[in-house]
N, C-alpha and C positions, 0 to 999 in steps of 0.2 A: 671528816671532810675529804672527798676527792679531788687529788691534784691530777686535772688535765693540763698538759702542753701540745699546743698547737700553734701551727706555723704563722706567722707575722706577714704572711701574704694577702691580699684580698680575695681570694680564691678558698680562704679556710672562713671569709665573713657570715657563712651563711650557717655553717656550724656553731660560731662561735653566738649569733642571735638566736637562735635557735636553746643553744643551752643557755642562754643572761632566761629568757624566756620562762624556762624550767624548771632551773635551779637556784636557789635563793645565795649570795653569797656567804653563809654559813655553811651551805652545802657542797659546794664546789670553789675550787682555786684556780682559775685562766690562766694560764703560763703561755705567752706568747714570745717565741724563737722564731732561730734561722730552721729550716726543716733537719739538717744534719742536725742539728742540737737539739731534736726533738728527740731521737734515736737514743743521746748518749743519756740525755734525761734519765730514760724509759730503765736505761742499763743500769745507771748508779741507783739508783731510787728513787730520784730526785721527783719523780711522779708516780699518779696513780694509773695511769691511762694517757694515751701519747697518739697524735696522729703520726705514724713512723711511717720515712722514708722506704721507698722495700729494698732499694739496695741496701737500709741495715739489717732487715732480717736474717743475712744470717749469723749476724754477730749477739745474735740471740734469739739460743732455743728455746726456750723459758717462758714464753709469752701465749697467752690466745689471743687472734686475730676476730675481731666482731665482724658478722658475714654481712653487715647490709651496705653499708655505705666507702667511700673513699675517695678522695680525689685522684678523678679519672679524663680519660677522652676516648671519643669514636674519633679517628681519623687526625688532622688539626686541633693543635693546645693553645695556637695562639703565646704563651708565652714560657717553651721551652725549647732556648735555638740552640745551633750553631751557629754568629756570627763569624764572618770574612770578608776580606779586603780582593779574593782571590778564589778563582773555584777550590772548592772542598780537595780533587785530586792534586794541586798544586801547592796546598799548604806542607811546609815542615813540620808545623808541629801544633798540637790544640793545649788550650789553656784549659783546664778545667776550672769552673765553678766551684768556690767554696765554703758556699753555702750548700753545696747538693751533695748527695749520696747515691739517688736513684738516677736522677740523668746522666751525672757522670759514669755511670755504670751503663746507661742506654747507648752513649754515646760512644763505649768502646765496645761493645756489642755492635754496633753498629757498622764500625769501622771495618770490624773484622771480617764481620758476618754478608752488609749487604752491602758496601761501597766499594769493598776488599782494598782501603788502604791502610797505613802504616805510618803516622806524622809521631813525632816523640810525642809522649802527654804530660804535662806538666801540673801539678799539682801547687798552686799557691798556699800558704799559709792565711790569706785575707784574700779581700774579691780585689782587682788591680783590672779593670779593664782598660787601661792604658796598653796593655800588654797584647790585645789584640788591633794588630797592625801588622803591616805587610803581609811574611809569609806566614805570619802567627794566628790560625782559626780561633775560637773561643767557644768555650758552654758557658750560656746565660740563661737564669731561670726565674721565674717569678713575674713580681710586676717593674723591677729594672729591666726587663728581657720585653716588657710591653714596651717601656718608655725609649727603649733603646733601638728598635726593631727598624728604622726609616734610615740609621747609620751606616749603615752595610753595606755592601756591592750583594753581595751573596749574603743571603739568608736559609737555614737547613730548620725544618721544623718535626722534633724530633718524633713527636709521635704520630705523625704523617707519616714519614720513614720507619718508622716499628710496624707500621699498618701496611704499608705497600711489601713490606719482608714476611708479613706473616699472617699477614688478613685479620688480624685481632686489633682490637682495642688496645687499651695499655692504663693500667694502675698504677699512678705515682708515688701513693702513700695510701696507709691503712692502718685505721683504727685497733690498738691493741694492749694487752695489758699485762700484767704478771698473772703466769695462771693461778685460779682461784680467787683473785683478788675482787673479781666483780660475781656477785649473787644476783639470783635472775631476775630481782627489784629492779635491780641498779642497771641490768644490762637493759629491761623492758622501759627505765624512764630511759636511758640513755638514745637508742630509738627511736622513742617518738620526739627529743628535741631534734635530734639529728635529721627526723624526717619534716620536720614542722620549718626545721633553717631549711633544707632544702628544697621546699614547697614556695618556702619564701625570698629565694634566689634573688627577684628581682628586684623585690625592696630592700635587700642588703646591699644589691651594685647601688643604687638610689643614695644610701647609704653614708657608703662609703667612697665611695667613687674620689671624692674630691681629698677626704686625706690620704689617700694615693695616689695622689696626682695623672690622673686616671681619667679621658674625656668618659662622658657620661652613660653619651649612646654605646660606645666602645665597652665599658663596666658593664652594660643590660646583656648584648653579645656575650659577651665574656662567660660572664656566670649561669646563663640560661641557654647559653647555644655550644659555647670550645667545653666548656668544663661540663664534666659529666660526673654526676655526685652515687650513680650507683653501681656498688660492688656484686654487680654481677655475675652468671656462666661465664661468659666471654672475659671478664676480667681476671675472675678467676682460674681461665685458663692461662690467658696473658701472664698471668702473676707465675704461674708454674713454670711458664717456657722459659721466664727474665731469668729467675731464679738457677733455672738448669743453666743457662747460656752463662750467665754471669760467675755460675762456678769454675768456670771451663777459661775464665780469661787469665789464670794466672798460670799462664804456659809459659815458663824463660823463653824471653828472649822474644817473646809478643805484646806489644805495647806497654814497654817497660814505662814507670811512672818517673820523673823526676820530681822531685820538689824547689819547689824556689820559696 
């Protein structure tokens, strides 16, 4: 049996119908997480195959990356912000998401690179968005980051802002495994479910829409227009630059993390 884990988002529903479709459950184990927990999965053992965050890639070298699919976007994601009460340059300090790995990582990339500011970053232990107010920004990801999006003054949309910095697309998460562990059966059926869910995008938002509290028409959008399901040149480069950039952010003394 192969243990996939993948993320608990509505954005991962098309993969996830795509494999019920293909694989019988004797053949495959659904592990549905927060997306950071998909990462540490991938690291302990705890799976066979992982939709992983890329900001955990480098906390593991050990893996192949399958080249065709991923959750992606050209331009707008629609549901990976900064929430604020106050423009972006006036915040003290951003809360990160903790459930994320990758956009907390976009988002101090971000800071650094193309806003050039400097707010403390605060690292929760659990998600607490009570904590964003006043001067306090936020990273919200997923589909609380949909539901939430009307609350704001300021709204920052991250991979809008990765794209006006660098004219690429941007990969959130990619498919990956312990090397060796997938033979080229497993990697060729894997494939065509993953291309079969995302051929069928729109009858998963259909779907799903309503246990994620999710308007309808917004879901159809969502899945066939903000999210882009393939792992592309372009993403593939995107993936290289995060990667460089994001090794470069543990400079002392720049955008030191605190934890609460």
């Amino acid at each position: 049996m192969l243990r996939i884990a993948l993320v608990e988002y509505i954005n991962t529903r098309p993969f996830l119908d795509g494999l019920e479709k293909h694989f019988s459950a004797e053949e495959v184990s659904l592990l549905c997480m927060p997306p950071a927990a998909c990462g540490t999965a991938l690291q302990k053992g705890d799976c066979d195959l992982a939709l992983v965050p890329v900001g955990a890639i480098p906390d593991m070298p050990a893996i192949e990356i399958l080249p065709d699919y991923c959750i992606g976007a050209e331009g707008e994601v629609a549901s990976v912000f900064i929430f604020s009460q106050v423009p972006l340059e006036e915040a003290e300090s951003l809360v990160l998401d903790a459930h994320s790995r990758s956009s907390n990582g976009l988002a101090r990339i971000l800071l650094q690179h193309h806003w050039n500011l400097n707010p403390s970053l605060l690292q929760p232990k659990s998600r607490n968005f009570g904590q964003i107010k006043g001067s306090s920004a936020g990273v919200v990801i997923g589909d609380q980051a949909i539901r939430m999006r009307g609350q704001y003054a300021y709204v920052y949309d991250l991979s809008l802002a990765w794209q006006e910095m660098t004219s690429l697309p941007f990969a959130f998460a990619v498919w990956a495994a312990p090397k060796g562990r997938l033979d080229s059966l497993w990697r060729q059926r894997l494939h065509d479910a993953f291309k079969e869910g995302v051929e069928g995008a729109a009858q998963s938002a259909a779907r799903w829409a309503d246990k994620f509290e999710i308007e309808a028409d917004f879901a159809q959008q969502y899945l066939t227009s903000y999210i882009d399901f393939r792992f592309n040149a372009p993403k593939h480069q995107a993936l290289n630059l995060y990667l460089q950039l994001l090794s470069k952010l543990a400079v002392p003394g720049q955008h030191e993390l605190h934890y609460i």
